[in-house]
PALUMBA-258551 format. One line per 5 residues: their letters; for each residue y negated, z negated, x of N, C-alpha, C, CB. Coordinates in nm, 2 decimals, padded with zeros to 4 digits, m for minus. Glycine has a CB too. Layout:
BEGIN
a) Y Z X Y Z X Y Z X Y Z X; ...
END
This chain:
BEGIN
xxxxx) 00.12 00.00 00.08 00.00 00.00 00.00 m00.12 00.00 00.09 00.00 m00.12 m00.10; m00.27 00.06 00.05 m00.36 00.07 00.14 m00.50 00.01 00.08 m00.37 00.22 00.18; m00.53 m00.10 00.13 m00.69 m00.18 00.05 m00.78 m00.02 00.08 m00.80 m00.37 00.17; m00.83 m00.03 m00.02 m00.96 00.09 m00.03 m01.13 00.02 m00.10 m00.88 00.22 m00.18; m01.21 00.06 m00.06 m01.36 00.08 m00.02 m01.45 00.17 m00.10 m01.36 00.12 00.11
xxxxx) m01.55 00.16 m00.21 m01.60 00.27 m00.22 m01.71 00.26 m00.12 m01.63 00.31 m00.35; m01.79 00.36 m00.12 m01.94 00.38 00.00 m02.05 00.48 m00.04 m01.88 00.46 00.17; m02.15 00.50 m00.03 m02.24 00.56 m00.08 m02.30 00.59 00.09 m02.33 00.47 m00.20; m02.26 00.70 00.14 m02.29 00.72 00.30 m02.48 00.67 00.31 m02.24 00.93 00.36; m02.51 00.60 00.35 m02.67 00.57 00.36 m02.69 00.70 00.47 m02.73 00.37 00.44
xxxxx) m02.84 00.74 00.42 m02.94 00.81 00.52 m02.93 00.85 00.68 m03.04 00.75 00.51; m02.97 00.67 00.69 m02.99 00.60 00.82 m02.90 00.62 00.87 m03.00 00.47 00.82; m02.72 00.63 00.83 m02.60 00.63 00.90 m02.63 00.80 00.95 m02.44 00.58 00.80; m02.67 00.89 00.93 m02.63 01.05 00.93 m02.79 01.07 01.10 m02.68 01.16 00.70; m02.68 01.21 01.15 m02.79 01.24 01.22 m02.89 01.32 01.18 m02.76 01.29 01.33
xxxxx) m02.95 01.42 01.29 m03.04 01.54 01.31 m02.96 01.65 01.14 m03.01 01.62 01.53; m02.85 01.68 01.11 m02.78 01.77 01.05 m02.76 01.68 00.96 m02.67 01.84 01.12; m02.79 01.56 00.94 m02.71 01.48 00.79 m02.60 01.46 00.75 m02.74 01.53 00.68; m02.56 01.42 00.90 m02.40 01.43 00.83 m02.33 01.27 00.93 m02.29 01.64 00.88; m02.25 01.23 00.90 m02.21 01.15 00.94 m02.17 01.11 01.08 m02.16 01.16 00.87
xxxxx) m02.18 01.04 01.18 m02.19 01.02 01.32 m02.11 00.99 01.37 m02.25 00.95 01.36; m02.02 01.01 01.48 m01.91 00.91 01.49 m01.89 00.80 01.52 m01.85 00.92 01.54; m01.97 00.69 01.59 m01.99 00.53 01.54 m02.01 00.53 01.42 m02.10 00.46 01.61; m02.07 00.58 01.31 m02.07 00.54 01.21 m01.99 00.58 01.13 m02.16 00.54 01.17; m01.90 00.65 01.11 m01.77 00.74 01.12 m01.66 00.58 01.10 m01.75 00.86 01.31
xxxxx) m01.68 00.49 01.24 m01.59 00.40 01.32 m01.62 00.28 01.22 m01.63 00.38 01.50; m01.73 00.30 01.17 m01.77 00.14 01.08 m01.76 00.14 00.97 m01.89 00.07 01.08; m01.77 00.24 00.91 m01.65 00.27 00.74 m01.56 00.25 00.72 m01.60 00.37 00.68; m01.47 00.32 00.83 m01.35 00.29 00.84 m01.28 00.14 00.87 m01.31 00.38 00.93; m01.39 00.09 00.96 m01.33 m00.08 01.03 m01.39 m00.15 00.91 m01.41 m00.15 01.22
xxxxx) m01.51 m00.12 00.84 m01.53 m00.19 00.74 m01.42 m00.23 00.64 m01.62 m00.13 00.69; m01.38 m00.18 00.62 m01.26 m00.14 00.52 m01.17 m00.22 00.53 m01.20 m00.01 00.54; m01.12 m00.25 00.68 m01.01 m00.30 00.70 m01.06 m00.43 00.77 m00.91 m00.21 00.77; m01.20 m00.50 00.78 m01.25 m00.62 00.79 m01.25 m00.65 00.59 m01.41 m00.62 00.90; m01.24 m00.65 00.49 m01.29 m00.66 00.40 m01.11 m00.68 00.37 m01.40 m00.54 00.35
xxxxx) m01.06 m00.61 00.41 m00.89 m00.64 00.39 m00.86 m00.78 00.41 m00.79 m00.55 00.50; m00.87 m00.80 00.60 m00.88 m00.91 00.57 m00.95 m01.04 00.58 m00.82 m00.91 00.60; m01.06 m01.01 00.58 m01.12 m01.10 00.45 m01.08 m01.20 00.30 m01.17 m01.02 00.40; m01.03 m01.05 00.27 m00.95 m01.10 00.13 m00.81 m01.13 00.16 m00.93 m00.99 00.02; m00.71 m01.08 00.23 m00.57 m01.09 00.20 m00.52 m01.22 00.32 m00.48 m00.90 00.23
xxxxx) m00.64 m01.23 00.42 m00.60 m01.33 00.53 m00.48 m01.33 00.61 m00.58 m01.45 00.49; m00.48 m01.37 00.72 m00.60 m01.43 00.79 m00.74 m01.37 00.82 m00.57 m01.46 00.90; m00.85 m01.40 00.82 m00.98 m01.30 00.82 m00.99 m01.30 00.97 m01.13 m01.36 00.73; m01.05 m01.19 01.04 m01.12 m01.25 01.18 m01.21 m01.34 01.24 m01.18 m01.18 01.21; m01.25 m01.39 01.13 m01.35 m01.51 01.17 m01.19 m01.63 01.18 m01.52 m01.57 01.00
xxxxx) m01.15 m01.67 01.10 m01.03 m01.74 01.03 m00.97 m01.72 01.16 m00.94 m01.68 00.87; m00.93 m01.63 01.24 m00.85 m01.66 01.40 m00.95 m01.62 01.48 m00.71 m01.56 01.44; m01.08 m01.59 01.50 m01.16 m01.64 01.60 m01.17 m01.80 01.62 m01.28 m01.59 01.56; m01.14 m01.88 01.47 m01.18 m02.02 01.46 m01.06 m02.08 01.52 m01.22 m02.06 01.32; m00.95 m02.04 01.50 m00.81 m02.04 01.64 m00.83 m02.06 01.74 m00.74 m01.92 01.68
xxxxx) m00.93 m02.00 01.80 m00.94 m01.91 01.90 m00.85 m01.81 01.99 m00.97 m01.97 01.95; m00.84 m01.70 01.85 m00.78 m01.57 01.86 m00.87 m01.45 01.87 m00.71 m01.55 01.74; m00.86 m01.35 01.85 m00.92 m01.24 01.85 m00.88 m01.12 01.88 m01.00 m01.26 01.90; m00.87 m01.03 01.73 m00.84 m00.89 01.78 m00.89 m00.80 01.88 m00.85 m00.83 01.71; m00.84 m00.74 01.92 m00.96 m00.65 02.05 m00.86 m00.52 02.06 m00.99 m00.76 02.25
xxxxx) m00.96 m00.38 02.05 m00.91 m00.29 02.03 m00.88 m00.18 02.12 m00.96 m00.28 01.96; m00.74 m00.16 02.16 m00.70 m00.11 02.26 m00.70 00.03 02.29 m00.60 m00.16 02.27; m00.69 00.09 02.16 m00.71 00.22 02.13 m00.73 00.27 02.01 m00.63 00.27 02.16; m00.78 00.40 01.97 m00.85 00.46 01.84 m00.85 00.61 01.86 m01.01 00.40 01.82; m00.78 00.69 01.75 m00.79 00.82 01.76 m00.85 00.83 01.60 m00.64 00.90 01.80
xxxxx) m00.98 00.93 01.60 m01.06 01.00 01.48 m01.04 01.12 01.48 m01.21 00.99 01.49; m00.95 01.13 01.37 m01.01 01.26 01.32 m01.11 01.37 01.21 m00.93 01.29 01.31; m01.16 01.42 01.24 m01.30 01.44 01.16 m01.27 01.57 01.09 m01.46 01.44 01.26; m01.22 01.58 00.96 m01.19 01.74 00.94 m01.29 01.82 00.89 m01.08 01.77 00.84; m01.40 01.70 00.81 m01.46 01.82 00.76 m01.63 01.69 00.80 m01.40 01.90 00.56
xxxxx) m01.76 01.76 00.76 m01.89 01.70 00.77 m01.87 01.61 00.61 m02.03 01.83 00.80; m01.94 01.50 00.66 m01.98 01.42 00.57 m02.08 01.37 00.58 m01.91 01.33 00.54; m02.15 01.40 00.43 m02.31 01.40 00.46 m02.40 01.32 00.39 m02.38 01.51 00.44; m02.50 01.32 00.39 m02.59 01.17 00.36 m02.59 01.18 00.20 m02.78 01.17 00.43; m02.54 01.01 00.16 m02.53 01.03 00.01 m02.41 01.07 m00.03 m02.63 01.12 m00.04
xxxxx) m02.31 01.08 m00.01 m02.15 01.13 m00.04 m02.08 01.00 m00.09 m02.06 01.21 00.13; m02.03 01.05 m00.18 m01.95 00.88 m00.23 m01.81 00.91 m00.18 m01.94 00.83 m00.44; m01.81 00.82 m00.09 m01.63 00.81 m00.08 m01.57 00.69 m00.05 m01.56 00.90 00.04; m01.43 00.68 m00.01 m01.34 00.61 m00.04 m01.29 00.61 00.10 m01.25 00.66 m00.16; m01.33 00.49 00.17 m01.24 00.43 00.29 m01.12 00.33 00.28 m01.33 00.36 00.38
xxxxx) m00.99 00.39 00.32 m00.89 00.32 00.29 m00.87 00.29 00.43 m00.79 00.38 00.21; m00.81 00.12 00.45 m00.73 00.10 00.60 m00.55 00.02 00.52 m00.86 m00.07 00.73; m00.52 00.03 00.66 m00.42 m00.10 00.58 m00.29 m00.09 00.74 m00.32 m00.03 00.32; m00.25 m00.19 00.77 m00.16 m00.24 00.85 m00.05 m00.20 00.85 m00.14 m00.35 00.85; 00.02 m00.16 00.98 00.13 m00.04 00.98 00.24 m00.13 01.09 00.05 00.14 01.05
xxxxx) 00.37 m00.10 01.05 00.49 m00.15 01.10 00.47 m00.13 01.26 00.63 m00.08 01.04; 00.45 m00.30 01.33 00.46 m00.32 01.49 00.53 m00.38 01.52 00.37 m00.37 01.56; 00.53 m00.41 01.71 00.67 m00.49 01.74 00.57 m00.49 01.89 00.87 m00.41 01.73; 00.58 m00.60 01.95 00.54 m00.64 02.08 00.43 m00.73 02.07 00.51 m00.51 02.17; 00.32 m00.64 02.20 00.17 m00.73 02.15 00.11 m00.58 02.09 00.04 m00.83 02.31
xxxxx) 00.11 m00.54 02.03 00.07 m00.41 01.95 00.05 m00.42 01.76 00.19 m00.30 01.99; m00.08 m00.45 01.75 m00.10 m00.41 01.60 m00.12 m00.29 01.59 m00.19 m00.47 01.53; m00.07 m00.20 01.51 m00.08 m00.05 01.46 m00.17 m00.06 01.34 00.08 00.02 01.43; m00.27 m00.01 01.35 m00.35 00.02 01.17 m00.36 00.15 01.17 m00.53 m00.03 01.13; m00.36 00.16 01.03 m00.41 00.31 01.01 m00.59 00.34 00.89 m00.25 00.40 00.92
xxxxx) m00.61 00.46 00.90 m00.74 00.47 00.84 m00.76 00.58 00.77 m00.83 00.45 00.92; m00.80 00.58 00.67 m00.86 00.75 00.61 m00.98 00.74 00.55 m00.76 00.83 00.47; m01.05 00.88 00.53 m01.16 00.84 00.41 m01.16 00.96 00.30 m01.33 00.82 00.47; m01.16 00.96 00.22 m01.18 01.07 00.09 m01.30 01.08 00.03 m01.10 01.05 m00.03; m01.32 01.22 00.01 m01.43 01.26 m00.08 m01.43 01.39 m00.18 m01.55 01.28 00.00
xxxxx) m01.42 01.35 m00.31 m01.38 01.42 m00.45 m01.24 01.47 m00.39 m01.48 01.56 m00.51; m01.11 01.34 m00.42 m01.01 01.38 m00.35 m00.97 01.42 m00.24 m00.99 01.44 m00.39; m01.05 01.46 m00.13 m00.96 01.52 m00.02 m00.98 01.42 00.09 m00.99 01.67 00.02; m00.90 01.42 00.16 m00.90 01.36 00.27 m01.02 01.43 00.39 m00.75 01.38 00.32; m01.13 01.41 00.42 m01.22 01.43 00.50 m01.16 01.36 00.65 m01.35 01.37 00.44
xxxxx) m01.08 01.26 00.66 m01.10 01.20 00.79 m01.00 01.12 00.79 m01.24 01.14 00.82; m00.88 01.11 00.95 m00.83 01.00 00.91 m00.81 00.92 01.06 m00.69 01.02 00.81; m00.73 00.85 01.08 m00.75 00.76 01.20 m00.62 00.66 01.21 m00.90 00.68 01.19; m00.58 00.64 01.35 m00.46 00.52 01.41 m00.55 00.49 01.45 m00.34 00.53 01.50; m00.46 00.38 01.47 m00.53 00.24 01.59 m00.46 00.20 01.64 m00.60 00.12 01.57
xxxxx) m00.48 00.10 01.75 m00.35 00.01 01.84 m00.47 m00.15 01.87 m00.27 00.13 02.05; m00.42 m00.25 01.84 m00.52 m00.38 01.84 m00.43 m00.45 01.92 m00.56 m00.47 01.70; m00.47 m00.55 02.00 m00.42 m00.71 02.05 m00.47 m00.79 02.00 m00.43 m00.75 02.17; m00.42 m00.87 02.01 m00.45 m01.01 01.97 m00.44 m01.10 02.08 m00.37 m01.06 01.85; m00.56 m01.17 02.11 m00.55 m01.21 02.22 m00.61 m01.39 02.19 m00.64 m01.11 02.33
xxxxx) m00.54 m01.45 02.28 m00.59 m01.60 02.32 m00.73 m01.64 02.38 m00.50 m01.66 02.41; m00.83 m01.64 02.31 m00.95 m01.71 02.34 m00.94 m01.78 02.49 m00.97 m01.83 02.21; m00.86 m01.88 02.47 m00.85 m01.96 02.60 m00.80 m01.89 02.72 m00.76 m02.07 02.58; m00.70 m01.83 02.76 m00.62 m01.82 02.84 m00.63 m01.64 02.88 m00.50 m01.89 02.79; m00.72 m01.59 02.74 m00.67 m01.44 02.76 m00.53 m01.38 02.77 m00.71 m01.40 02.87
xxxxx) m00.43 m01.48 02.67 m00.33 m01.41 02.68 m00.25 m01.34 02.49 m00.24 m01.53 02.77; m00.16 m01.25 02.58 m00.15 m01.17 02.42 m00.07 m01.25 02.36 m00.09 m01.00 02.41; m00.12 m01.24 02.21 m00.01 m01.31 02.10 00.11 m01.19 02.05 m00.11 m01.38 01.94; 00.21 m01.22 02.04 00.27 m01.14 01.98 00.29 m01.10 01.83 00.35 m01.16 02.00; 00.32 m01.01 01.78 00.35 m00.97 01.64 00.41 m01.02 01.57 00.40 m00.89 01.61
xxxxx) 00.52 m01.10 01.63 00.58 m01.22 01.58 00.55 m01.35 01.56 00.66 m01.22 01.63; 00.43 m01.37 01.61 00.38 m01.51 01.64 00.27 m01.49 01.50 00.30 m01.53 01.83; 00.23 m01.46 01.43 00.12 m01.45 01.36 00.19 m01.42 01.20 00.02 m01.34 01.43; 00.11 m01.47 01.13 00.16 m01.40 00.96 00.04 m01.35 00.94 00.21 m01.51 00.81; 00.12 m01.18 00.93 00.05 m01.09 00.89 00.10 m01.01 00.69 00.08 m00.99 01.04
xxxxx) 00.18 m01.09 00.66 00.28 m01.06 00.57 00.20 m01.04 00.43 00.39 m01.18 00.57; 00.04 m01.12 00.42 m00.03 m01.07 00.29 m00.06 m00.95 00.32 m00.14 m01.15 00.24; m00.09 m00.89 00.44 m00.16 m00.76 00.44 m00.14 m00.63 00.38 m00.17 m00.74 00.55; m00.19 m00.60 00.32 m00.20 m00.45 00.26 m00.10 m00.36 00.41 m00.43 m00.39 00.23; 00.02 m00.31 00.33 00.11 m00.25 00.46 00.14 m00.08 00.39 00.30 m00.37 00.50
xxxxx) 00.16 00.00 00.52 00.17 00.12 00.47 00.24 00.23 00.62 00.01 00.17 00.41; 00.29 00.35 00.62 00.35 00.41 00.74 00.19 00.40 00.82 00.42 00.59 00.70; 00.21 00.46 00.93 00.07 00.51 01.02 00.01 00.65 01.01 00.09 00.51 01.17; m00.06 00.66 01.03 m00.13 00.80 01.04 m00.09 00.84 01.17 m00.30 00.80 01.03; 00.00 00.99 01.13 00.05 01.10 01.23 m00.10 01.18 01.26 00.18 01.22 01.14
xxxxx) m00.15 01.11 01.35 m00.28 01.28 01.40 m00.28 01.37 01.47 m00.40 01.28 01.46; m00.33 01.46 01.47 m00.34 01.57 01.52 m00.28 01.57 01.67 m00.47 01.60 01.51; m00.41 01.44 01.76 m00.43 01.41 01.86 m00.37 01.31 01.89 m00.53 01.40 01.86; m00.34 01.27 02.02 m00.26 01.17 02.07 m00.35 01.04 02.06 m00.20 01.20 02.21; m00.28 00.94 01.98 m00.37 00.81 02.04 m00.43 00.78 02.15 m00.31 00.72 02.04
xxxxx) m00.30 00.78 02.27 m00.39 00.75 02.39 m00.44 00.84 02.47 m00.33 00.68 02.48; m00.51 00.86 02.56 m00.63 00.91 02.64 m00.56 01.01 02.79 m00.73 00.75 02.68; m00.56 01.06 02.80 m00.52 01.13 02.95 m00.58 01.20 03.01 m00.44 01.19 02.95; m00.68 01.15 03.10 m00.74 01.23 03.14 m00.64 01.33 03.27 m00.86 01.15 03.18; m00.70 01.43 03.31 m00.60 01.54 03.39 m00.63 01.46 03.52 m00.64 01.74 03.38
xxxxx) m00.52 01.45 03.62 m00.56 01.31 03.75 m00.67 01.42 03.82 m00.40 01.25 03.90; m00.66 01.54 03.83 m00.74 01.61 03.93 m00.85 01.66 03.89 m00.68 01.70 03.99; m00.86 01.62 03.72 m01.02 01.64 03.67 m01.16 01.57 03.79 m01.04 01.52 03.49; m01.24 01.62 03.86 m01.34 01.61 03.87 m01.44 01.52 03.75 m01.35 01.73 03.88; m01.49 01.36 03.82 m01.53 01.35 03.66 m01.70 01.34 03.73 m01.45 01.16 03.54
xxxxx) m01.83 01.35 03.73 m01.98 01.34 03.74 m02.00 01.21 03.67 m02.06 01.47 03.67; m02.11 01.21 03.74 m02.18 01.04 03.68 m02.26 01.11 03.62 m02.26 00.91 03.78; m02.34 01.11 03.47 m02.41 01.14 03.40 m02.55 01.04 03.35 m02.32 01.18 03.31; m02.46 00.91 03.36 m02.58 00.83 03.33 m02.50 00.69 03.36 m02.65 00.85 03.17; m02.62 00.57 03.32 m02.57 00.45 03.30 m02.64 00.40 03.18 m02.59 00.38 03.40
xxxxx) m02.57 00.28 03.10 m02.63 00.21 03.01 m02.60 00.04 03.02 m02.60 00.27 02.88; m02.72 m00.02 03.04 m02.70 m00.18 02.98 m02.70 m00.19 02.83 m02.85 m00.29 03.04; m02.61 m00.31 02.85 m02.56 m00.33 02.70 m02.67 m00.47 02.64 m02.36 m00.40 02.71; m02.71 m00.42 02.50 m02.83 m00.53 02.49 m02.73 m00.58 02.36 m03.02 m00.48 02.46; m02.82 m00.71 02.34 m02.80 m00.80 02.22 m02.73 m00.72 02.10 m02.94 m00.87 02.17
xxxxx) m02.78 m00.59 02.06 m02.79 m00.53 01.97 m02.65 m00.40 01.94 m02.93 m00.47 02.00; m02.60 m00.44 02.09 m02.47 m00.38 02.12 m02.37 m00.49 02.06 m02.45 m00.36 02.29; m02.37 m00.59 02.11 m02.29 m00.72 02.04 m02.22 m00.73 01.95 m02.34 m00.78 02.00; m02.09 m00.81 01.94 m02.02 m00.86 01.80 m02.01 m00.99 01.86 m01.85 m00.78 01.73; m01.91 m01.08 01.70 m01.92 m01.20 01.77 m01.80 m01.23 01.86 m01.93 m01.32 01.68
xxxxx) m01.81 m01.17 01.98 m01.69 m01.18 02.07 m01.76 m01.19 02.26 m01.60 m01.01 02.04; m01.95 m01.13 02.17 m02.01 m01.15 02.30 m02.05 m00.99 02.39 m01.89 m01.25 02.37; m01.91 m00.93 02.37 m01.92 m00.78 02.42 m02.00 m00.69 02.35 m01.81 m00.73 02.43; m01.97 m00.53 02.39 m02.05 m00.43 02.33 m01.93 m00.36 02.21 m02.13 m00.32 02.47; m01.96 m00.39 02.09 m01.88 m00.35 01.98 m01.79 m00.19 01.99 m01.99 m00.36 01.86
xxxxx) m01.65 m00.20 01.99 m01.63 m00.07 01.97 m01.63 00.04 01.88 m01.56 m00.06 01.99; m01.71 00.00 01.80 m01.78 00.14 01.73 m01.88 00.20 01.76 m01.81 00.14 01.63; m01.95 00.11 01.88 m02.13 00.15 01.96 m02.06 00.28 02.03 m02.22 00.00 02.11; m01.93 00.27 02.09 m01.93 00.37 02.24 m01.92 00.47 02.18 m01.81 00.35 02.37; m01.89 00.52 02.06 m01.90 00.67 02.07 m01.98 00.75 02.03 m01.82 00.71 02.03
xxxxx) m02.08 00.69 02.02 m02.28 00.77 01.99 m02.29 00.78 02.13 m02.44 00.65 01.89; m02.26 00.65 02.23 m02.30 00.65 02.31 m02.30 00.76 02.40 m02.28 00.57 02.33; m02.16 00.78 02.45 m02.10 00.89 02.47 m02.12 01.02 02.45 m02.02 00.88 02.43; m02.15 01.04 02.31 m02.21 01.15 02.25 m02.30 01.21 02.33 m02.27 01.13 02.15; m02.42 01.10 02.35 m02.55 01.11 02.35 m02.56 01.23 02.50 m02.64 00.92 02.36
xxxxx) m02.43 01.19 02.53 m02.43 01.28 02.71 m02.35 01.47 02.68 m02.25 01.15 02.88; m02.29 01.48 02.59 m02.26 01.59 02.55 m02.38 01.70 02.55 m02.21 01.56 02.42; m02.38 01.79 02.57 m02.52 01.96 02.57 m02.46 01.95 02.44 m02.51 02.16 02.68; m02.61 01.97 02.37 m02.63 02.06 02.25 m02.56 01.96 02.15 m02.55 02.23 02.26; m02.56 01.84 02.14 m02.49 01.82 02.02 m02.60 01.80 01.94 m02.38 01.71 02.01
xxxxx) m02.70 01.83 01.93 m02.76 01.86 01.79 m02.69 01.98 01.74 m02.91 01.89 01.79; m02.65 02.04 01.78 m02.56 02.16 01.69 m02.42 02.14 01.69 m02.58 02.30 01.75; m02.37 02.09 01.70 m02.21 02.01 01.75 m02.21 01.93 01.63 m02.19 01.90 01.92; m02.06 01.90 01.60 m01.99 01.79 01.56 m01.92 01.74 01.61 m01.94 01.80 01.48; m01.88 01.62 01.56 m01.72 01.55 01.65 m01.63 01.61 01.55 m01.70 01.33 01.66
xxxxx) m01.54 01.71 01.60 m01.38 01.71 01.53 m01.29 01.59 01.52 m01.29 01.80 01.62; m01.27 01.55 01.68 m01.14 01.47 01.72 m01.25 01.37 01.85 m00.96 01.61 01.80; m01.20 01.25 01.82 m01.23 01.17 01.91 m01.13 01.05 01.94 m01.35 01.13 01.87; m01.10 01.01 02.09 m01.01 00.90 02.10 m01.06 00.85 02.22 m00.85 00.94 02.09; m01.04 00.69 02.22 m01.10 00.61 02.32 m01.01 00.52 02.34 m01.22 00.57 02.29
xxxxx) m00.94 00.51 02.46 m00.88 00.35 02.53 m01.01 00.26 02.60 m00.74 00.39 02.69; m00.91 00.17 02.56 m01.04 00.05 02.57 m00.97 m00.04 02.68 m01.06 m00.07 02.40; m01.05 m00.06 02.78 m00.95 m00.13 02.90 m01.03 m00.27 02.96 m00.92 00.00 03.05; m01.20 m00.27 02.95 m01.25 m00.36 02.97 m01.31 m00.39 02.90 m01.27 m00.37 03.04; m01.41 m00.53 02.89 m01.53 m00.54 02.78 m01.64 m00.51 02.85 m01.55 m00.68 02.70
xxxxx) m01.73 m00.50 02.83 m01.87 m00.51 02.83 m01.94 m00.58 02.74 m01.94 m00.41 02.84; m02.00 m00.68 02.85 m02.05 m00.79 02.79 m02.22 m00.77 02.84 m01.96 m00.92 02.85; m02.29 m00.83 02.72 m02.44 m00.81 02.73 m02.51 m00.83 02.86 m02.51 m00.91 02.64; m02.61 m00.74 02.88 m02.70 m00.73 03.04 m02.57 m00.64 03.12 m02.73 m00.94 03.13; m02.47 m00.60 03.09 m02.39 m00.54 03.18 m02.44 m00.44 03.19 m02.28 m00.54 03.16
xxxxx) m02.44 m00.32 03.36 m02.47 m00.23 03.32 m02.32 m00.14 03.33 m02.60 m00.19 03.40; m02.31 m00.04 03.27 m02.21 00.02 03.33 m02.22 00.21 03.33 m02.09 m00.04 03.25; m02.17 00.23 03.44 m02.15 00.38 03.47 m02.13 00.49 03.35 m02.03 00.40 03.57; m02.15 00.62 03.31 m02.05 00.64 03.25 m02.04 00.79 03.32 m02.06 00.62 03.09; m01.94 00.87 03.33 m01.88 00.97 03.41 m01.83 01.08 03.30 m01.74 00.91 03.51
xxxxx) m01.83 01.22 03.33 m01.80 01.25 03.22 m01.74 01.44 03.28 m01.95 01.20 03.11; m01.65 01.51 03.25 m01.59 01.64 03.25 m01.59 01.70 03.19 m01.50 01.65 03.26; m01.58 01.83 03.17 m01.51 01.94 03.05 m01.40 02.01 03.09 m01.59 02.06 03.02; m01.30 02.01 03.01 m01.20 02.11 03.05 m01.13 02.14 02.90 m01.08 02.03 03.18; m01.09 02.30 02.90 m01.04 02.34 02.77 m01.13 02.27 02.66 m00.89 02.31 02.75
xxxxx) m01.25 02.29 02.63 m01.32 02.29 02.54 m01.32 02.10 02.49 m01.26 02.42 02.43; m01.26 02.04 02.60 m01.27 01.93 02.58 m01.36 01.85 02.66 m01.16 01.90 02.59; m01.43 01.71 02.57 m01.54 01.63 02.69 m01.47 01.50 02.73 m01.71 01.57 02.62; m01.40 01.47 02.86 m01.33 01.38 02.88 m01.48 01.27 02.99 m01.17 01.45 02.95; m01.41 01.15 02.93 m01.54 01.03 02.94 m01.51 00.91 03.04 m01.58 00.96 02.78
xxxxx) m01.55 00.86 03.10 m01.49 00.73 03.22 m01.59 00.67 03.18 m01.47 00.76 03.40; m01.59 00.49 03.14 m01.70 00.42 03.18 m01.65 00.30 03.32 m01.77 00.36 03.03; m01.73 00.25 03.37 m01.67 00.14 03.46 m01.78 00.07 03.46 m01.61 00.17 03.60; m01.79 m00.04 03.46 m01.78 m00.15 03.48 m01.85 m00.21 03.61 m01.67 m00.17 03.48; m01.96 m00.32 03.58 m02.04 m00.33 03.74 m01.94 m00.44 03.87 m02.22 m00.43 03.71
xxxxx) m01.78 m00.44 03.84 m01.69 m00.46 03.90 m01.61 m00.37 03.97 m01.65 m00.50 03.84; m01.64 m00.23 03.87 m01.56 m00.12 03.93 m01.44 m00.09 03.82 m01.49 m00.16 04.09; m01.47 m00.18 03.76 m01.32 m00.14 03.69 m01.36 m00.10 03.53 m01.18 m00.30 03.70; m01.24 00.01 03.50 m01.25 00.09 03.37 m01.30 00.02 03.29 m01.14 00.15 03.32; m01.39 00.06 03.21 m01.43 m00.01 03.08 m01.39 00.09 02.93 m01.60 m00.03 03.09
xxxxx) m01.41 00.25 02.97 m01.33 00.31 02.82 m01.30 00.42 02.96 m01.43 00.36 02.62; m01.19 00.50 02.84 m01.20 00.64 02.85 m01.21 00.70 02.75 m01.10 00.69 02.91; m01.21 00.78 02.76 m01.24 00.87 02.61 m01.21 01.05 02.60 m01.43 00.85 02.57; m01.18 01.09 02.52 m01.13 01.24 02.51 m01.26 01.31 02.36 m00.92 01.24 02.45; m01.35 01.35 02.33 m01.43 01.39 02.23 m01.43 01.58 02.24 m01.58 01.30 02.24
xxxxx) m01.38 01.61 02.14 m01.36 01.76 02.04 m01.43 01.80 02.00 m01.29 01.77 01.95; m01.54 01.88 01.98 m01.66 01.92 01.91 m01.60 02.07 01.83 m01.79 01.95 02.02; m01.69 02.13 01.77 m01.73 02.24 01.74 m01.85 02.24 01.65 m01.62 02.29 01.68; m01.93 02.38 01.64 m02.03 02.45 01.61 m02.08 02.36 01.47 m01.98 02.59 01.59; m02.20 02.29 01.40 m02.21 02.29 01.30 m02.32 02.38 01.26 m02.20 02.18 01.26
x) m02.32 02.42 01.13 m02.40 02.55 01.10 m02.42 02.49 00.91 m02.28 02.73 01.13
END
């Protein structure tokens, strides 16, 4: 079964073309499935107060068609059969019936204290709204090609405004962010977007971000003022008109 969401896409959420963004794309869909559990429990605040916390390891979007400012639709999430330290979710959204967009995920659940993973078995997840996963297009995880060439394009500090309550920079910020380094995406859309998540960034941090093309693909590196990975990412465009 899948909790569902209606939405009235706001203005504010859409770019330059009026259509829907892919961070904001990322917070319909997570909305959805924070509002799940919310209701069905445990909520995220409810195992933050544990001191637990999901944290999101990976995310594949798919974007089939433009969704544009003012569009009423229907974000559905709901929790999908795991085993390890791996939560599986899945995600869709509809408009007048069709499936516009849908999305996997892969979460941890981690120990506040110690930073260590909880297992699937260790937690009751059993009220949650449960359903298969979303088969996409795209592979969940990220690969960049080893002999890609990647360029430094830019850097960004992470401000207050980046934030959830975890302290870090929220993972639905990084993929505007990302964007923002793409040519021409004022005329672009995001098709297909997927991002592994390997470190946090945490506020005042600055971090690198690196970035390639190959086969009509934009492959993305951020790191960390340690050196070490903070995302990767794979983003799909084509033409909007």
């Amino acid at each position: 079964m899948k909790w569902e969401e209606k939405f009235k896409v706001r203005f504010h959420d859409t770019d330059v073309n009026e259509i829907l963004g892919a961070s904001q794309t990322f917070k319909y869909i997570q909305e959805a499935a924070m509002r799940q559990l919310n209701e069905q429990r445990p909520s995220y605040t409810d195992l933050f107060k544990q001191g637990k916390a999901f944290v999101l390891s990976g995310i594949r979007v798919e974007m089939y068609y433009p969704v544009l400012a003012y569009d009423e639709i229907i974000a559905r999430s709901w929790a999908c059969p795991s085993k390890g330290v791996s939560f599986i979710r899945s995600y869709e959204m509809e408009r007048d019936g069709e499936i516009v967009c849908e999305a996997v995920s892969s979460w941890a659940l981690v120990s506040l204290n110690d930073r260590k993973l909880i297992k699937v078995d260790d937690i009751d997840t059993s009220n949650y709204y449960m359903d298969e996963p979303i088969k996409t297009e795209h592979p969940l995880r990220i690969r960049i090609p080893t002999a890609l060439p990647m360029s430094l394009v830019g850097e960004y500090t992470v401000r207050y405004s980046d934030t959830d309550l975890n302290g870090h920079m929220n993972n639905t910020n990084y993929a505007d962010m990302i964007c923002n380094y793409i040519p021409d995406m004022e005329n672009l859309r995001v098709k297909s977007i997927g991002i592994n998540y390997s470190g946090e960034a945490k506020k005042d941090e600055t971090i690198k971000i690196y970035m390639s093309k190959i086969d009509g693909k934009y492959y993305f590196r951020t790191v960390r003022s340690d050196g070490k990975t903070n995302i990767e990412a794979e983003v799909i465009t084509e033409r909007f008109e």
